[in-house]
C-alpha positions as CSV (number, residue, x, y, z in Angstrom):
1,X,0.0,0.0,0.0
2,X,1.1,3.5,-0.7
3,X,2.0,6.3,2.0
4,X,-1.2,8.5,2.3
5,X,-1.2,12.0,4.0
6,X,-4.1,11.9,6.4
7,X,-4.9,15.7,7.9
8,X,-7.8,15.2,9.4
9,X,-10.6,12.6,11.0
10,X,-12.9,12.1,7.5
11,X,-9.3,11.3,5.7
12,X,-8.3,8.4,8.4
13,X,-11.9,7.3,8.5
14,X,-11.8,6.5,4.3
15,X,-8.0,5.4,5.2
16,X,-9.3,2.5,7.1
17,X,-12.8,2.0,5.1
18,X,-10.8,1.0,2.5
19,X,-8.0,-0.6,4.1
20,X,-11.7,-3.1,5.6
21,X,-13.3,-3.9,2.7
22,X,-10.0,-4.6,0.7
23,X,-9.1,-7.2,3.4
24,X,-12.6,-8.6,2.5
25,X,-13.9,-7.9,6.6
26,X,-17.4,-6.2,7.2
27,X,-17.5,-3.7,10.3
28,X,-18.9,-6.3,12.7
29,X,-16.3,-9.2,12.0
30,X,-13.2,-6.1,12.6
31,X,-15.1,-5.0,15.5
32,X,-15.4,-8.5,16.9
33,X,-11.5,-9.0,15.9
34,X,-10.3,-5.9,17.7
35,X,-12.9,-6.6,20.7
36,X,-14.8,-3.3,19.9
37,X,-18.5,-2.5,18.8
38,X,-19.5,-2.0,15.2
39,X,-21.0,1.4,16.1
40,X,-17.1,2.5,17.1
41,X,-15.8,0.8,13.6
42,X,-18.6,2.9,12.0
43,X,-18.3,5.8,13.7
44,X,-14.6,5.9,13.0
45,X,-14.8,5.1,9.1
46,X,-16.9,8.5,9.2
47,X,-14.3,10.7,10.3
48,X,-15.8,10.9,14.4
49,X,-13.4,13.3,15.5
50,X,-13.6,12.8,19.3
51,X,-13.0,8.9,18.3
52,X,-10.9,7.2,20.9
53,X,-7.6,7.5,20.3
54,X,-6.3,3.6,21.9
55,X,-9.0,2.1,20.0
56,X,-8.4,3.5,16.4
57,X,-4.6,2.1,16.6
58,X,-6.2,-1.2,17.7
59,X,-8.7,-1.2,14.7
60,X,-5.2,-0.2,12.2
61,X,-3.3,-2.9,14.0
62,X,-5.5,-5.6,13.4
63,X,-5.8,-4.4,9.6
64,X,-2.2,-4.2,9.7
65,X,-1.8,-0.8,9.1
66,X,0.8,1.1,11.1
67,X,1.0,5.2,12.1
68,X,3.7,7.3,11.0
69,X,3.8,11.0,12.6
70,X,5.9,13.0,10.2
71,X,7.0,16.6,10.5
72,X,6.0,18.5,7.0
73,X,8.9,20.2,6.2
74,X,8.6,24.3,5.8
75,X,8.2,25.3,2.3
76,X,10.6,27.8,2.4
77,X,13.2,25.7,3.9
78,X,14.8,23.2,1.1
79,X,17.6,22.3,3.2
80,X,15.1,20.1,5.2
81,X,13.4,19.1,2.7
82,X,16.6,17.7,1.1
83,X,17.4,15.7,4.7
84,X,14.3,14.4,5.1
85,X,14.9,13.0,1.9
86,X,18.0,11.3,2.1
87,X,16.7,10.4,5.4
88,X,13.9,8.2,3.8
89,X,16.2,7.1,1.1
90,X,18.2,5.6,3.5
91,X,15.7,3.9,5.5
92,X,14.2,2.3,3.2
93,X,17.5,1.2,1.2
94,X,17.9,-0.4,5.2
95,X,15.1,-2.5,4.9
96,X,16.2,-3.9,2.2
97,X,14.2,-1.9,-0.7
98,X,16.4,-2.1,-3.2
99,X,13.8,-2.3,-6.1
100,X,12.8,1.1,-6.6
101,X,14.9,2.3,-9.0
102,X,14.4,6.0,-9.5
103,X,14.2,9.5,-7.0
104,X,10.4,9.6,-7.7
105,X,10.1,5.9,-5.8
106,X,11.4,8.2,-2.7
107,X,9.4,10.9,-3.5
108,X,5.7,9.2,-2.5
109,X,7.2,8.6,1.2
């Protein structure tokens, strides 16, 4: 799956709508996997914005989806843009993902 920017509840809501029906579950069976109701699973795939936080990393965890918090870089300031990068160049060249063959591969991330 590709990276997505998420800014707001409604985005991570679709995020993991999508994420569901692609791993073929309907919201009862993840909310009996991730021992919560379906009305939180709905609620969430909505955009609730006052949706509990410890629950909504359960529900991504069990779809095996993980969080990633990244600083957005300034856009005035290319020096950090170019750090952040090599940064993700090189973290993904450690885990071994050596088939990506040109910059725009490291751009999506």
């Amino acid at each position: 799956m590709a990276i997505a920017a998420i800014s707001d509840a409604r985005g991570f809501g679709q995020a993991v709508r999508a994420i569901r029906k692609e791993r073929g579950f309907s919201q009862r069976a993840l909310a009996e996997r991730c021992g919560c109701s379906q009305r939180f699973i709905s609620e969430l795939e909505r955009g609730k914005p006052t949706a509990e936080l410890g629950k909504a990393l359960l529900v991504l965890g069990e779809l095996g989806l993980t969080l990633v918090v990244q600083r957005e870089c300034p856009s005035g300031d290319a020096q950090e843009a170019v750090e952040q990068l090599a940064a993700n160049i090189s973290e993904r060249l450690m885990r071994k993902e050596r088939h990506k063959t040109s910059l725009a591969d490291y751009l999506e991330g």
